[in-house]
N, CA and C atoms as a LAMMPS dump frame, in Angstrom:
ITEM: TIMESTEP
0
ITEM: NUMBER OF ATOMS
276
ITEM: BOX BOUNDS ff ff ff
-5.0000000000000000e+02 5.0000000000000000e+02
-5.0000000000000000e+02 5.0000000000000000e+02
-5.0000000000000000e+02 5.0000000000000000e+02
ITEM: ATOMS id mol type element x y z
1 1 1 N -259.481 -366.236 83.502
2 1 2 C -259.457 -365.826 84.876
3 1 3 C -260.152 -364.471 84.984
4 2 1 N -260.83 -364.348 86.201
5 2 2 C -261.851 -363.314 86.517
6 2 3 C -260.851 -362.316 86.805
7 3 1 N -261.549 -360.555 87.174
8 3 2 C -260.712 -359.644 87.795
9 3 3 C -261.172 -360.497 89.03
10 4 1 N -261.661 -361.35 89.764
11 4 2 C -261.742 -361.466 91.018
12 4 3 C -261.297 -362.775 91.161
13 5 1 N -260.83 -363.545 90.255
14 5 2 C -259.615 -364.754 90.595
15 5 3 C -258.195 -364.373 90.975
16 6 1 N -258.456 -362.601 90.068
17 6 2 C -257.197 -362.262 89.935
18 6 3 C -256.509 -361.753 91.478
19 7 1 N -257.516 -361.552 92.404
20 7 2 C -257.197 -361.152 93.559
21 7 3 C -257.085 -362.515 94.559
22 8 1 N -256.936 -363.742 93.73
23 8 2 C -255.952 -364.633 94.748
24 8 3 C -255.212 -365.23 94.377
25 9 1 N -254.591 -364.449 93.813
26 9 2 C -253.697 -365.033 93.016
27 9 3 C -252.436 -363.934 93.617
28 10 1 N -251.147 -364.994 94.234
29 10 2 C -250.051 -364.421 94.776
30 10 3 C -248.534 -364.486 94.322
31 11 1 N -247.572 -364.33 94.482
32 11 2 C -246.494 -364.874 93.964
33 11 3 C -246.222 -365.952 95.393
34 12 1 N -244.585 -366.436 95.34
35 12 2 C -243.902 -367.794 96.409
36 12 3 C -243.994 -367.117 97.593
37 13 1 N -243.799 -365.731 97.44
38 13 2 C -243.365 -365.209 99.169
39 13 3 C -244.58 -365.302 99.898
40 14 1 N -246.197 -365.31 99.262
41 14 2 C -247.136 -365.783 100.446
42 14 3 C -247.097 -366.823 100.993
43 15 1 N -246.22 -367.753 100.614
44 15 2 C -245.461 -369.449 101.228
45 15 3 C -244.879 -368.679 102.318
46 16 1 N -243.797 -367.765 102.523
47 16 2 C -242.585 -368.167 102.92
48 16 3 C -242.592 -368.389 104.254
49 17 1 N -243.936 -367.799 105.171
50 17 2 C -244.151 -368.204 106.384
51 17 3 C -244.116 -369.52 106.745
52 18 1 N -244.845 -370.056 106.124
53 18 2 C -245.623 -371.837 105.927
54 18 3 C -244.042 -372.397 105.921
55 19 1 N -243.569 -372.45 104.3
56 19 2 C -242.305 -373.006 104.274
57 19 3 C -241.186 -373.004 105.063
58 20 1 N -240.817 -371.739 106.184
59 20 2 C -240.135 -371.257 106.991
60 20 3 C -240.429 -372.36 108.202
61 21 1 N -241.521 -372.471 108.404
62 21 2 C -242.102 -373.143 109.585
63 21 3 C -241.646 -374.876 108.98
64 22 1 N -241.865 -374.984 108.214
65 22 2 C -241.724 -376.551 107.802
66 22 3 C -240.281 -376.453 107.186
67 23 1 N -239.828 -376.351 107.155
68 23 2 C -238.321 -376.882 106.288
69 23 3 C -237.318 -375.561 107.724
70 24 1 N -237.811 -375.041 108.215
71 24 2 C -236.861 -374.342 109.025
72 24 3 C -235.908 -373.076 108.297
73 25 1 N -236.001 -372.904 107.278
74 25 2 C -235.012 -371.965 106.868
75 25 3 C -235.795 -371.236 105.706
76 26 1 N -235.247 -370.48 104.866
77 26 2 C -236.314 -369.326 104.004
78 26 3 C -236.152 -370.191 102.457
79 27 1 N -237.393 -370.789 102.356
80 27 2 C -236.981 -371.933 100.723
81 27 3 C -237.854 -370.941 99.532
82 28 1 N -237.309 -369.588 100.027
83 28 2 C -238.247 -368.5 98.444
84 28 3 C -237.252 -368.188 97.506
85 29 1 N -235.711 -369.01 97.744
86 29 2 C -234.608 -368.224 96.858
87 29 3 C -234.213 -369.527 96.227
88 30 1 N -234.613 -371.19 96.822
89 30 2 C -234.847 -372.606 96.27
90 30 3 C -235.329 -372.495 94.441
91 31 1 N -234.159 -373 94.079
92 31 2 C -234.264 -372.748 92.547
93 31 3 C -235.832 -374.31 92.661
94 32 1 N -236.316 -374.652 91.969
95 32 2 C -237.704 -375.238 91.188
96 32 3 C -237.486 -375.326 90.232
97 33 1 N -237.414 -376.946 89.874
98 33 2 C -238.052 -377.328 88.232
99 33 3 C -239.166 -377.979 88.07
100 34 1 N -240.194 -377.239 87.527
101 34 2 C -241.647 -377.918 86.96
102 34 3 C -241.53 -379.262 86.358
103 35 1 N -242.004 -380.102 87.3
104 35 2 C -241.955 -381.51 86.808
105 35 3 C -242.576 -382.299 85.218
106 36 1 N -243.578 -380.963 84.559
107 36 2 C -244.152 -381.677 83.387
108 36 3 C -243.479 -380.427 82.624
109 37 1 N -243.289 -378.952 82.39
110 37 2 C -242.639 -378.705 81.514
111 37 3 C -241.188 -378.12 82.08
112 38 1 N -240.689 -378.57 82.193
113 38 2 C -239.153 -378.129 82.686
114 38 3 C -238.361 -376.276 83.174
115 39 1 N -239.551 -375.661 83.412
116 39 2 C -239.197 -374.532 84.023
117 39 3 C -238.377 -374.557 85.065
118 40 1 N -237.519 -373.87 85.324
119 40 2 C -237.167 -373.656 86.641
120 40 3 C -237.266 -371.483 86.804
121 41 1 N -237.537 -372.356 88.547
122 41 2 C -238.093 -370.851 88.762
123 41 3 C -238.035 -370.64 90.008
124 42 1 N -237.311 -369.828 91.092
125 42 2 C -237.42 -370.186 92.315
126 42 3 C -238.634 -369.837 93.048
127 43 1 N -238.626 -370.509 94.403
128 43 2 C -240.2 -370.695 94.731
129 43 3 C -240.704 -369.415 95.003
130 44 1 N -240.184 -368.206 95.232
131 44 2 C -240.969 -367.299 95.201
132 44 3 C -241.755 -366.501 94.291
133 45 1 N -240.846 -366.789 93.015
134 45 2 C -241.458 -366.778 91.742
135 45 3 C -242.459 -367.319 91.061
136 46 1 N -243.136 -368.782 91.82
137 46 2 C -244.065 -369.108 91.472
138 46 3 C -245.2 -368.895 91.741
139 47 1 N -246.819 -368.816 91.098
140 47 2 C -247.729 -368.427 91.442
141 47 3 C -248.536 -369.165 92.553
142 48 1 N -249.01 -368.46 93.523
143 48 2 C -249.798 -368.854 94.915
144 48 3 C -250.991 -368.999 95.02
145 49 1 N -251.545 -369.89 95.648
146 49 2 C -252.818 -369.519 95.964
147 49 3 C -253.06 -370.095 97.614
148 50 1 N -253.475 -368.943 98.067
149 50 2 C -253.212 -369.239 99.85
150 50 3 C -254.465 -368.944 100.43
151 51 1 N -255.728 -368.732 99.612
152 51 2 C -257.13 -368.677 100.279
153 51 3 C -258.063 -370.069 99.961
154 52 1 N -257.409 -370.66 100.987
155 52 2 C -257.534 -371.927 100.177
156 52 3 C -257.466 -372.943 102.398
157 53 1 N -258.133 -374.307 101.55
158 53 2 C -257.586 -375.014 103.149
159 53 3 C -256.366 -374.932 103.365
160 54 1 N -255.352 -375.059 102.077
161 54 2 C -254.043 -375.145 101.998
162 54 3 C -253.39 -374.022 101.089
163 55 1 N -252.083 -374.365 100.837
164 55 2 C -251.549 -373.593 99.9
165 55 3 C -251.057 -374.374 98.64
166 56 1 N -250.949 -373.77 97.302
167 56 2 C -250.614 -374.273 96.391
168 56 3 C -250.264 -373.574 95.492
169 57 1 N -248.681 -374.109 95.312
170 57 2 C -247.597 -373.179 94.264
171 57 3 C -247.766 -373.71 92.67
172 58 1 N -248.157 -372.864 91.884
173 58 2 C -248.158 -373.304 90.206
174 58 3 C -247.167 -373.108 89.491
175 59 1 N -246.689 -373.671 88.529
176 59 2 C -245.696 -372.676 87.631
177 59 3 C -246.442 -372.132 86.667
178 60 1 N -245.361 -371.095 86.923
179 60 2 C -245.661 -369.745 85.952
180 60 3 C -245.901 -369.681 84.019
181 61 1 N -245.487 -370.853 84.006
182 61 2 C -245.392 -371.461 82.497
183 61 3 C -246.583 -372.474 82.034
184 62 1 N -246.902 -373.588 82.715
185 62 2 C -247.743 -374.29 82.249
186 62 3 C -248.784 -374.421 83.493
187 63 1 N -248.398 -373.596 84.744
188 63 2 C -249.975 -373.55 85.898
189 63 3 C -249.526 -375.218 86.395
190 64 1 N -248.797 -376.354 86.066
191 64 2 C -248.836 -377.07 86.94
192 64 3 C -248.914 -377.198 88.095
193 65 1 N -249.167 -378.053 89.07
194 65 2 C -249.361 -377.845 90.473
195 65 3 C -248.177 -378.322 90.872
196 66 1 N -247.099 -377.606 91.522
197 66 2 C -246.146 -378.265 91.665
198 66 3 C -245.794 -378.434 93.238
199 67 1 N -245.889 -377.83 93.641
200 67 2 C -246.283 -377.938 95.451
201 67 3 C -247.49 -377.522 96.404
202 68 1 N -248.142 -378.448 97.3
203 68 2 C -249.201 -378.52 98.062
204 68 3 C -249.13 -378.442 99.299
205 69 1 N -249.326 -377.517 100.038
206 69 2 C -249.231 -377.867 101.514
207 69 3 C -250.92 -377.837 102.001
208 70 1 N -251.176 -378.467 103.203
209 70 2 C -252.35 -378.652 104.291
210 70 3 C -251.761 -378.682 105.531
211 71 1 N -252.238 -377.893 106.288
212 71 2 C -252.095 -378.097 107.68
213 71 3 C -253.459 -378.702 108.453
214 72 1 N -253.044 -379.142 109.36
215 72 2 C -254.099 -379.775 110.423
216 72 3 C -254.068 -379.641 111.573
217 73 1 N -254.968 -379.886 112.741
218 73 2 C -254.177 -379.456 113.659
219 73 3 C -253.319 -380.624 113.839
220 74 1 N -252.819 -381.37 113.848
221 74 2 C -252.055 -383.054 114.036
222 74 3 C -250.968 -383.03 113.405
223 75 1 N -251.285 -382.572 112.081
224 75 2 C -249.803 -382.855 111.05
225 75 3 C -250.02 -381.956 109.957
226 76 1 N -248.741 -381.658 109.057
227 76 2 C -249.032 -381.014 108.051
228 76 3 C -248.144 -381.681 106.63
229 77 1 N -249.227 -381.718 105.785
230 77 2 C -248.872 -382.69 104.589
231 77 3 C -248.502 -381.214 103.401
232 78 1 N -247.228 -382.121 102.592
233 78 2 C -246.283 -381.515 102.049
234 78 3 C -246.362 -382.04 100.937
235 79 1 N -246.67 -381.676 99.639
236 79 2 C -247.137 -382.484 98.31
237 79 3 C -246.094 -381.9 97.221
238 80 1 N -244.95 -382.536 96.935
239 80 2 C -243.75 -381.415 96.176
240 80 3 C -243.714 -382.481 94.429
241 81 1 N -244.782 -383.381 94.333
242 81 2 C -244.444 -384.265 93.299
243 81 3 C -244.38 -383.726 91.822
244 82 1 N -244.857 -382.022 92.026
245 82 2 C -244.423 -381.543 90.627
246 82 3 C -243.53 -380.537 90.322
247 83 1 N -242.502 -381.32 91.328
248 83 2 C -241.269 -380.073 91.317
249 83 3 C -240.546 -381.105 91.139
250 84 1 N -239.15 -380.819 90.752
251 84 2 C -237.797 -380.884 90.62
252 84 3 C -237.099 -380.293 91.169
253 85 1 N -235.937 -380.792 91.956
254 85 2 C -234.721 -380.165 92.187
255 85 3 C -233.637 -380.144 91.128
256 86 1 N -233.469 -379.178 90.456
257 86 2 C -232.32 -378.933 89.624
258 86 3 C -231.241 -379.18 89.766
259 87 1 N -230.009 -380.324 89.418
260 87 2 C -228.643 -380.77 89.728
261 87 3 C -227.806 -379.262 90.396
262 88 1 N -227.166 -379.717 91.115
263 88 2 C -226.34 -378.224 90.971
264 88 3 C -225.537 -378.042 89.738
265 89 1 N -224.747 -377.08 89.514
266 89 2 C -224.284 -376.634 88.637
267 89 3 C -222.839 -377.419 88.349
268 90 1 N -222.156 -378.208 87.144
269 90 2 C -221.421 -378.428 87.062
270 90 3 C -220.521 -377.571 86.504
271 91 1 N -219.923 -376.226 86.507
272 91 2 C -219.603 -374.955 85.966
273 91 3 C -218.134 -375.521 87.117
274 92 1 N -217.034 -375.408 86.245
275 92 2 C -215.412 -375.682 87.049
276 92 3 C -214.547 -374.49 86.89
């Protein structure tokens, strides 16, 4: 990566507008598990890239693509197939 890749490169909170708007509530404190190597990491923690048509969250471990958004003006497509939701905690 360039020093000038390095300047688009963001953490989750450049989502949190986008995500705020689509899911209605603040999903940057949403624990994330990387669907190919099993990180979990919440979404603000993951790396951004928002100069882009869309946005797209990587993990921080293996750069998978784990969430995609596009907006349009019509609709906006939501691509989460390399995330995981982590069980909650069975801790009694």
């Amino acid at each position: 990566m360039t020093a000038k890749d390095d300047d688009l490169v963001l953490d989750g909170n450049a989502a949190a507008g986008t995500l705020a708007e689509i899911y209605g509530d603040d999903m940057t404190t949403v624990l994330a598990e990387c669907a190919s190597c099993g990180k979990v990491d919440h979404v603000a923690g993951l790396v951004a890239y928002v100069h882009a048509p869309g946005i797209v969250l990587r993990c921080t471990a293996c750069s998978t693509v784990m969430i995609r958004i596009v907006q349009t003006p019509k609709r906006t497509f939501v691509d989460v197939r390399g995330k995981r939701i982590p069980p909650p905690s069975t801790k009694t």
